[in-house]
Structure formats: structure tokens, C-alpha cells
C-alpha positions as CSV (number, residue, x, y, z in Angstrom):
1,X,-37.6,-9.7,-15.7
2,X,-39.1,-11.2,-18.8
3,X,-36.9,-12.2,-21.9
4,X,-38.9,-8.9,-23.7
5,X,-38.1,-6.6,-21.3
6,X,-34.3,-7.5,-21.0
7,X,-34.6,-7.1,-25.2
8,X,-35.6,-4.0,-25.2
9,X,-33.4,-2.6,-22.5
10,X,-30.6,-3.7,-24.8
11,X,-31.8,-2.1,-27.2
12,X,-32.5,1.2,-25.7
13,X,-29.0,1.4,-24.6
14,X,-27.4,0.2,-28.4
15,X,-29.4,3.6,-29.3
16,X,-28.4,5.6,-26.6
17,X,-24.6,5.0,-27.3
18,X,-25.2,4.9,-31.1
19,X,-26.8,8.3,-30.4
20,X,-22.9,10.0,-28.6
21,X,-20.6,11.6,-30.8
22,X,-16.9,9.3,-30.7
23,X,-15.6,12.1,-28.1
24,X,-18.4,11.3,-26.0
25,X,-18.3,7.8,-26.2
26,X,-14.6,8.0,-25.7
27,X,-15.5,9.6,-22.2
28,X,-17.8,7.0,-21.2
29,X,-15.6,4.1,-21.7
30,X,-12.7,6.3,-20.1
31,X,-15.5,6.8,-16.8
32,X,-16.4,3.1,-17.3
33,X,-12.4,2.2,-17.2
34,X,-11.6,4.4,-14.2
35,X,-14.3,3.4,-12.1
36,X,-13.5,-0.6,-13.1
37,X,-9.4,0.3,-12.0
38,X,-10.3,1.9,-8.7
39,X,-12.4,-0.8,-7.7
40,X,-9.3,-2.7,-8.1
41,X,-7.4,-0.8,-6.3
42,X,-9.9,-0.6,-3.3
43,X,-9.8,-4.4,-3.4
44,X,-6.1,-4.4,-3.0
45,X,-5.8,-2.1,-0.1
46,X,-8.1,-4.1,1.6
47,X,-6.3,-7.2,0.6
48,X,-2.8,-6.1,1.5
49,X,-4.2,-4.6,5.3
50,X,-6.2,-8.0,5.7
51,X,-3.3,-10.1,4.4
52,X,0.0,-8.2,6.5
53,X,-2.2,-8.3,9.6
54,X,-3.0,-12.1,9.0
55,X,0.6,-12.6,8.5
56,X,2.1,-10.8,11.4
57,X,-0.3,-12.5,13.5
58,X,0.7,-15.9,12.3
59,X,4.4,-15.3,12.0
60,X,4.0,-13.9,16.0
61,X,2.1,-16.3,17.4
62,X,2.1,-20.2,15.4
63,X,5.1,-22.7,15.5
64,X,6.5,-23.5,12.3
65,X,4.6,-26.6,11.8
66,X,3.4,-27.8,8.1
67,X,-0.3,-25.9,8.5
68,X,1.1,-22.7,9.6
69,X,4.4,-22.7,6.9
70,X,1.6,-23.1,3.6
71,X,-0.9,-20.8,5.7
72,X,2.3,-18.4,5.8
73,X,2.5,-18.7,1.8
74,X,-1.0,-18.3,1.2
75,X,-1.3,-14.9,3.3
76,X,2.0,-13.5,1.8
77,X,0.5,-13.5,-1.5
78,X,-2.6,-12.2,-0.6
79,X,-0.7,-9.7,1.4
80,X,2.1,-8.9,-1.6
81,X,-0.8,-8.9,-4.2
82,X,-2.8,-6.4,-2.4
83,X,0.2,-4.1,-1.9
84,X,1.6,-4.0,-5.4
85,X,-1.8,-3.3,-6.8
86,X,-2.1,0.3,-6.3
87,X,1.6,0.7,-7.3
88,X,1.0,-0.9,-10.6
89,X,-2.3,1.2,-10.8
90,X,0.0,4.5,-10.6
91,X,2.1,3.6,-13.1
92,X,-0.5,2.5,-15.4
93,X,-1.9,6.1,-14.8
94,X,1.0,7.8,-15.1
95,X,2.3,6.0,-18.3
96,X,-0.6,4.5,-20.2
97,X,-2.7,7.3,-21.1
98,X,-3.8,6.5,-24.4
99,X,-3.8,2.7,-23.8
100,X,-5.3,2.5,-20.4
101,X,-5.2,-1.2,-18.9
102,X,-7.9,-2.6,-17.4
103,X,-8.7,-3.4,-13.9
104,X,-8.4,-7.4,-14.6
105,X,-4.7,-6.7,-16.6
106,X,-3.5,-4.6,-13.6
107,X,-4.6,-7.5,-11.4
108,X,-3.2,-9.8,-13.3
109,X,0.1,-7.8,-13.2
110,X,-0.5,-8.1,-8.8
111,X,-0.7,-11.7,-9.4
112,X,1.9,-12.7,-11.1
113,X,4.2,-10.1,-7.9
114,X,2.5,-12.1,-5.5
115,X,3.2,-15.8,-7.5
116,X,6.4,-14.2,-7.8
117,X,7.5,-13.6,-3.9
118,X,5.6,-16.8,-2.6
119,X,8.1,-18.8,-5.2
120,X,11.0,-17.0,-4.1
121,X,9.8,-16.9,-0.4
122,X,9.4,-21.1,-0.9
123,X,13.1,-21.6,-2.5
124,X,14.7,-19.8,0.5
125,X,12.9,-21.4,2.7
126,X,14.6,-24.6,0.9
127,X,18.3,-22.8,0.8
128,X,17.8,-23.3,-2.9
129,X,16.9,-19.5,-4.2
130,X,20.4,-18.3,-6.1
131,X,20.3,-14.9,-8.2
132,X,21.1,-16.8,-11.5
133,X,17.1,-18.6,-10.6
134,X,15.6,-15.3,-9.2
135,X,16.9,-13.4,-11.8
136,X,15.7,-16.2,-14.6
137,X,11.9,-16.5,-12.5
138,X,11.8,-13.0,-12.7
139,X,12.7,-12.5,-16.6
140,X,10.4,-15.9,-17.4
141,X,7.4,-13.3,-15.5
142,X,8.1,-10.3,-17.5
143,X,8.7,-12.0,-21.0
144,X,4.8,-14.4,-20.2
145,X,3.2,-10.9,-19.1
146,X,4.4,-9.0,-22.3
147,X,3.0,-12.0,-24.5
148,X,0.2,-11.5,-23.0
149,X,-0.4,-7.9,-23.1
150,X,0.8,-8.1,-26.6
151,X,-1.8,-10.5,-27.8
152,X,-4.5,-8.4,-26.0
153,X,-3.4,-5.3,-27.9
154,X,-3.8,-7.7,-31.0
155,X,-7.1,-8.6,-30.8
């Protein structure tokens, strides 16, 4: 496609959407939004069913040796990012209606679950996980995550 073409497309569509009434464009970026957070949540069923399949597979069948143990951490967040996605989807739909999230904040949000129960995961595994760190892990998550959605609401 030539650099013209690709110009006037542009174009075409700043007039299209210049040519909406605010209600309408509100529904189109509300479509746009939807359709962005279910193919996020698509993505994490699909992740969570590969990565819990993976994992019982590996946990059934592979000796505990040092491939298998971070193979084992790399499948459990894939699995636990996957499953929390559609969870954190929900609540975003049931409590953000006027300041819908997008898809990349909620999978941010399945991220930082699945960062979350590898580290914890990894400090048992080491006899070193105590509430008094879980419980400080988990508030250093939630206080970095509101910083975050705070500045984005800023901008």
C-alpha cells in the first residue's frame, strides 16, 4: 500500500469519527474496549487449560530434578495467569462501568497473580515463605498496581 493511500485512509476515518455525535463515539470506543477485553479473556482460558494440563503432566510424570522444578514455575504462572484473567475480567465488569480497564491493564492485573504465586510457590519450596513475607509480597503488589493505575487515570 503506497504512503498516499495509507494518508488518505487516515484521513477518511479522522472524518468519519469527527462526523459521530459524543454518544456515538462513546459506543464505539465502548465496542472497541469490549471486543479488546474478551480477546483477553479468550487468551487466558486457553492459557490456564494449556498451562494446568502442562503442569499435571509434569508434576505426574518428571523427577524433581533442576529442568523439571523451573519448568514447574514457568507453567504455574502461565497456568495461574490464565485462570485469574477472566476473574479479574468480571470484576472489572461488574465494578468499573464508567472507567472500563483495558485488556492490557487486566492482564497486567493476571501478571502480577501469576508473579505473585510462582514467588510464593519458590519460598515454600525453600521452607522460607512466613505470613509476615506473604502478607508484605502481597501488600508490595497491590500498593505498585494502584500506582500504576493511578498514574494511568492521570494521564
Amino acid at each position: 500500500m503506497s504512503q498516499l493511500t495509507q494518508t488518505q485512509g487516515i484521513a477518511n476515518d479522522r472524518t468519519q469519527r469527527e462526523a459521530l455525535t459524543p454518544a456515538q463515539q462513546r459506543a464505539l470506543a465502548r465496542r472497541r474496549l469490549r471486543a479488546d477485553q474478551n480477546g483477553v479473556m479468550l487468551a487466558g482460558v486457553l492459557l490456564a487449560i494449556g498451562g494446568w494440563w502442562a503442569l499435571a503432566r509434569l508434576v505426574e510424570s518428571a523427577p524433581p530434578l533442576a529442568f523439571p522444578r523451573w519448568l514447574f514455575f514457568i507453567l504455574l504462572y502461565l497456568a495461574v495467569t490464565g485462570s485469574t484473567l477472566p476473574f479479574i475480567g468480571y470484576l472489572h465488569r461488574r465494578f468499573s462501568r464508567y472507567n472500563p480497564p483495558s485488556g492490557g491493564v487486566i492482564l497486567r492485573q493476571g501478571m502480577w497473580f501469576g508473579l505473585l504465586a510462582v514467588t510464593l510457590a519458590w519460598l515454600q519450596m525453600t521452607r522460607a515463605l512466613t505470613l509476615a513475607s506473604a502478607g508484605f509480597l502481597i501488600l508490595a503488589v497491590l500498593v505498585i498496581e494502584t500506582f500504576l493505575r493511578l498514574r494511568e487515570r492521570a494521564v
